[in-house]
C-alpha positions, 0 to 999 in steps of 0.5 A: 264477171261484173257480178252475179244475184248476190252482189250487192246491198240486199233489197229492204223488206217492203215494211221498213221501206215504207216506214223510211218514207220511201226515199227511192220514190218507188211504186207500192208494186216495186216496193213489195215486189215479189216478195211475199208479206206475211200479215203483222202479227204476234207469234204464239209464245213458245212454251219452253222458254224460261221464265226471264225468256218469257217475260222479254217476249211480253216486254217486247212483242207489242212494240214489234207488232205496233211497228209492223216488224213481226209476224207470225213466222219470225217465232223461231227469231224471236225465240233466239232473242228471248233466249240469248237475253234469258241467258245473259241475264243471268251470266251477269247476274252470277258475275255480279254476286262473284264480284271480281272473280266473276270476270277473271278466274285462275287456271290450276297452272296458276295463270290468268283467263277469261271466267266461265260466266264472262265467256257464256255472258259474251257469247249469249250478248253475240246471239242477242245483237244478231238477233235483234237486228232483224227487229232492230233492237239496237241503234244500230239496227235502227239506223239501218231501218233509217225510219223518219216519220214526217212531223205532222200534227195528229188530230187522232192517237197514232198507236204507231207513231208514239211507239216508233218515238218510243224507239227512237225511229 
C-alpha cells in the first residue's frame, strides 16, 4: 500500500503558514482549508497554577497572542508549559543550594546514581520542550514555524513585527 491519511508531513496550521509567507503560493481557501481557526486570543489564567507558574503565563501570553500562536483553547497547552517551567525551576533552584550532591547522590549500597532533583529537573524540561513546541518556544520550534517577514519599511508600529523580531522569527 502506497500509504494511508497518516503518511506524510502533517498539514501546518493556516497561521503559521501565513506568517512563513506562503511559499507554496497557495490560496487563502486551501490554506485554512477545512480546518477550523479559533480566534487569537489569551486564555483565561488557571487558577491553581503555582505562583512561578503564573507569573510564565504573564510573561509569555502577550507575546503568543501578538503573533496569533494562542487561542483560547490551548489554556490546557499552556497550562502544561507554565507547569513543567514552575517545576523545573525549582528542581534547579535545589540543586543549586545542594551544590555537588544536587547532581549525584549515593544509594545506601554505596553506589553512584542520578540525584532526585536532577531527575525531576530532566523530566519537567522533557514536559517544557514538548510543550513549547506548539508555541515554538524554542529555536527549534521556531525553525519549524520557518516564519520570515519580508523586510519592508514601516510608516506605522507593527506590534507584531516587533514581537516576531523579538523571537527571532
Amino acid at each position: 500500500m502506497s500509504g494511508n491519511r497518516n503518511s506524510g508531513r502533517r498539514p501546518l496550521p493556516g497561521n503559521v503558514h501565513l506568517l512563513r509567507g506562503n511559499p507554496s503560493k497557495k490560496g487563502a481557501a486551501e490554506i485554512t482549508g477545512s480546518a477550523p481557526a479559533p480566534k487569537t486570543e489569551a486564555p483565561p489564567c488557571p487558577s491553581w497554577l503555582s505562583k512561578e507558574a503564573k507569573a510564565e503565563w504573564r510573561r509569555i501570553v502577550k507575546d503568543l497572542v501578538t503573533l496569533g500562536l494562542v487561542a483560547k483553547i490551548d489554556r490546557a497547552e499552556l497550562s502544561v508549559y507554565c507547569t513543567a517551567w514552575a517545576d523545573w525551576k525549582v528542581a534547579r533552584e535545589k540543586i543549586a543550594e545542594m551544590e555537588e550532591d544536587g547532581y549525584v547522590m549515593s544509594t545506601p549500597s554505596g553506589y553512584k546514581q542520578m540525584s532526585v532533583w536532577m531527575q525531576v529537573a530532566n523530566r519537567a524540561e522533557e514536559r517544557m520542550r514538548a510543550a513549547g513546541n506548539s508555541f515554538g518556544l524554542n529555536p527549534s520550534a521556531r525553525a519549524k514555524l520557518g516564519a520570515s517577514l519580508p523586510a519592508q519599511g514601516e510608516l506605522f508600529p507593527n506590534e507584531q513585527a516587533e514581537t516576531a523580531r523579538k523571537y527571532g522569527l
